[in-house]
C-alpha positions in Angstrom: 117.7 89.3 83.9 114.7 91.3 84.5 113.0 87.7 85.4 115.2 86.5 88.2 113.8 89.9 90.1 109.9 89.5 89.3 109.9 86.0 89.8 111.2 86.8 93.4 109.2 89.3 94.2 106.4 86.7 93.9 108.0 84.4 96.2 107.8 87.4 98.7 104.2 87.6 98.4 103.7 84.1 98.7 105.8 83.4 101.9 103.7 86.4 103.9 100.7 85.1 102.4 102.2 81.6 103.7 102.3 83.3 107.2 99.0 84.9 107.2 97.6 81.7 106.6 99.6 80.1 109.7 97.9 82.6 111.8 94.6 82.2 110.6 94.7 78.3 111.4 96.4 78.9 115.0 93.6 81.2 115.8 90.9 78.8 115.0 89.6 78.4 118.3 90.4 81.7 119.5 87.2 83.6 121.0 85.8 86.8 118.6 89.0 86.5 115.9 88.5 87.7 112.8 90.3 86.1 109.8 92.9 88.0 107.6 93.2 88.3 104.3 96.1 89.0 102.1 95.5 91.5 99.3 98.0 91.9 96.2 99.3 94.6 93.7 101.5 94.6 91.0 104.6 97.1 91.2 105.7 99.0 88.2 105.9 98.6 84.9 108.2 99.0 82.2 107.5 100.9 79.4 109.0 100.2 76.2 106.0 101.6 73.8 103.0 103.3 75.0 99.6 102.3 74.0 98.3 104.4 71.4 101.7 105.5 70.1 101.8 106.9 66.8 103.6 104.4 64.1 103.1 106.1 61.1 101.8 110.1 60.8 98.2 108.7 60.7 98.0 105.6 62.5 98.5 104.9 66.2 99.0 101.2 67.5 96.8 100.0 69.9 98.3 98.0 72.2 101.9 99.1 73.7 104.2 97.2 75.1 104.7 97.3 78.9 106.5 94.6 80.8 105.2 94.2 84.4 107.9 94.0 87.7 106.4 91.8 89.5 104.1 92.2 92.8 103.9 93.2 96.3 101.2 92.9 99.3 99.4 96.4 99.4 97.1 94.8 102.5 96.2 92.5 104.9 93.0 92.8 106.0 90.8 91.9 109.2 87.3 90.2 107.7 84.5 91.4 110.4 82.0 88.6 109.1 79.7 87.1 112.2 81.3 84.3 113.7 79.3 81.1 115.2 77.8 81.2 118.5 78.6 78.8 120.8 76.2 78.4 124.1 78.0 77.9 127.6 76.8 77.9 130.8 78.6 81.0 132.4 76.3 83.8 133.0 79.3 86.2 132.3 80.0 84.7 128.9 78.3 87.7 126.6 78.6 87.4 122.4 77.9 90.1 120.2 75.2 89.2 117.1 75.8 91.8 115.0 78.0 94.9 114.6 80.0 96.0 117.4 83.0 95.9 119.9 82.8 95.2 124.5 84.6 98.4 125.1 87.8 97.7 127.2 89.9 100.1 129.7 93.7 99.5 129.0 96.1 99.5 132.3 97.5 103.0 130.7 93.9 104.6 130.4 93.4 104.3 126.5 90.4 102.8 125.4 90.5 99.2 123.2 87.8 97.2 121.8 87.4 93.1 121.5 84.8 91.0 120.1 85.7 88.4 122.8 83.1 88.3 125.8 84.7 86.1 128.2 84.3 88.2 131.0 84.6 87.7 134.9 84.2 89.8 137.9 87.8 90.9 139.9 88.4 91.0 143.9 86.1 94.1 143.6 83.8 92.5 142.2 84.4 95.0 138.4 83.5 93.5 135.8 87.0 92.7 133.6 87.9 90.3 130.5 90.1 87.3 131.0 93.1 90.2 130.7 91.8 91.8 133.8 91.6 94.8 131.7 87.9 96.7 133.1 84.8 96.9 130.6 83.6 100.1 130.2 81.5 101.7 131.4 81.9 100.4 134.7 80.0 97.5 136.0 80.3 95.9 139.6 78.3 93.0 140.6 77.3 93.0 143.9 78.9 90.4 146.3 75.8 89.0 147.9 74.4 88.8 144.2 72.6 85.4 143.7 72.3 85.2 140.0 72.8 87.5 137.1 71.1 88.5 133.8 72.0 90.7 131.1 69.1 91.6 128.4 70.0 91.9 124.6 70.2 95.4 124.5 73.2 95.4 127.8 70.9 95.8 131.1 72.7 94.1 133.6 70.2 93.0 136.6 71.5 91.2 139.6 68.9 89.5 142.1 70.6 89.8 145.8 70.5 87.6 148.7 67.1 88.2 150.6 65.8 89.9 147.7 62.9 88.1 144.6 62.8 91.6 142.3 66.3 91.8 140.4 67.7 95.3 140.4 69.6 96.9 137.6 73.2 97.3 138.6 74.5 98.3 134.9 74.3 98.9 131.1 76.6 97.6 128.9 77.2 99.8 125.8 79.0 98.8 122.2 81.3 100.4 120.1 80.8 100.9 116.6 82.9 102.1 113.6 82.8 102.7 109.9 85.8 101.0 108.8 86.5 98.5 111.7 89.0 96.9 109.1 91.2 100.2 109.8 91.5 99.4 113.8 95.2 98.0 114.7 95.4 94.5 116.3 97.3 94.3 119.3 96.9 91.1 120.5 94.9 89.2 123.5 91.7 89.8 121.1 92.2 93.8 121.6 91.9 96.3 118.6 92.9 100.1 119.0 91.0 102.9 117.1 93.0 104.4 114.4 92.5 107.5 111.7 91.4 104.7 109.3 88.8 103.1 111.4 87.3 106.4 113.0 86.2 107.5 115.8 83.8 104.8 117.9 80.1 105.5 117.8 78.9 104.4 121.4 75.7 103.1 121.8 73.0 100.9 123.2 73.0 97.3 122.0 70.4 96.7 119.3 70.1 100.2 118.2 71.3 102.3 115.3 72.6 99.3 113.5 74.5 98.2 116.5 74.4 94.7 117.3 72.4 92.8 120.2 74.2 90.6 123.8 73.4 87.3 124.1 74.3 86.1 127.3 75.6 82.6 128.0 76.7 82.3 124.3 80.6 83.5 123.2 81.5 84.5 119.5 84.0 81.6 117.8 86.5 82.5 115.2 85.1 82.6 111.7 88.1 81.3 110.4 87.6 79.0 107.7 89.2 76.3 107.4 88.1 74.8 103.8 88.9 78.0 102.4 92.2 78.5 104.0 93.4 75.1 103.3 92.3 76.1 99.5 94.6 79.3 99.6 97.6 77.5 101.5 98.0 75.2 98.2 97.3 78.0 95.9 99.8 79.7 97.7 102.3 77.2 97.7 101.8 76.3 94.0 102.5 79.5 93.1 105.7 80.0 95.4 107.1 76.8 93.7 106.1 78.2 90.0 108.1 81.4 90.7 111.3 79.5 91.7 110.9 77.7 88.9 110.9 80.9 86.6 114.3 82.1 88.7 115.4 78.5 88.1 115.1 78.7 84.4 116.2 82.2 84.3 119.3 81.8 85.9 119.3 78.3 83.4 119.0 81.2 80.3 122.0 83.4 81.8 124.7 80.5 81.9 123.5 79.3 78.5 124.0 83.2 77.4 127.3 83.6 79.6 128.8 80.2 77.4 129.0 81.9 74.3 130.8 84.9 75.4 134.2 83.4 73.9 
């Protein structure tokens, strides 16, 4: 029965949309993460008459008839909306209001991009993220350095022991893209560039739409949690409606099987 197929392909949809909900809430205190979204389709359908079929010589009907197969997920998508800013009181903590991505140097070379600004300074004294990966371009602080500040468009100053006048050690630059939804998560708050995202437009921080630093501030999830909650029991209602449809499907094919003699 054509039923007992659609029905589960529903249940499919909902258990990953299940999942993808799961993540959402476990991430809801992670620094800079972006909530997903589930997006649907419906598969193929099953034409028995095509709309505007001719039923007489003159006349054509206007609605066919075309029974649906059920559905699948054509998506998930990353949701770059601005998440709250939360103040601290590390000078290293940096949040991004506004487009753009810390540019990060992977172990291997390649390139990756975070909205997490939890930074700290290594045995060198580089400037790294709480992986230890280094931001790029390079910044190192100076070890004698008495107190830091970064302006809103990425100077980094430093004022030194025996020094008043701060002196710029650094500029921090942000990456941009025009479809950030196409970059692949990898985890530990790091995206890679893909075809789909594009290639990263570097710039400074509060030009050419690029978003500003704010220093002693870091970006929280904007996860939320109302809406989540909302789709979790839509989800759910909706897995339990499809299994009642396989349920009363498979009901409909012993009912048929006991009058086969």
């Amino acid at each position: 029965m054509r039923a007992l197929w659609t029905a589960s392909t529903g249940m499919e949809a909902q258990q990953l949309e299940i999942s993808n909900i799961a993540n959402n809430l476990a991430n809801t205190n992670t620094t800079g993460y972006k909530e997903s979204r589930v997006n649907f389709e419906d598969l193929f359908y099953q034409t028995i008459k095509s709309p505007g079929a001719y039923s007489s010589e003159y006349t054509q009907v206007p609605t066919g008839i075309q029974i649906g197969l059920g559905t699948k997920v054509s998506s998930i998508e990353k949701e770059f909306t601005q998440g709250d800013l939360q103040k601290t009181s590390n000078p290293l903590d940096l949040a991004i209001q506004g487009q753009g991505f810390f540019q990060i140097q992977m172990p291997d070379g390649e390139s990756a991009y975070t909205r997490d600004g939890t930074l700290q300074t290594n045995s060198q004294g580089q400037l790294v993220d709480a992986n230890g990966y280094q931001v790029m371009p390079p910044i190192t602080i100076p070890p004698n350095a008495t107190s830091i500040s970064i302006s809103q468009n990425g100077t980094v100053s430093a004022v030194v022991a025996g020094q008043t006048n701060p002196v710029q050690i650094g500029t921090i630059t942000l990456a941009n893209f025009i479809n950030p939804a196409g970059l692949n998560s990898i985890g530990n708050n790091l995206y890679l560039q893909t075809s789909a995202s594009g290639v990263p437009q570097i710039g400074t921080p509060g030009q050419n739409g690029i978003g500003t630093v704010q220093q002693g501030f870091l970006e929280m999830s904007n996860v939320n949690l109302v809406g989540q909650m909302v789709s979790m029991i839509t989800a759910q209602n909706a897995y339990t409606i499809d299994s009642k449809a396989i349920t009363i499907a498979n009901q409909m094919l012993q009912t048929a099987a006991g009058l086969i003699p």
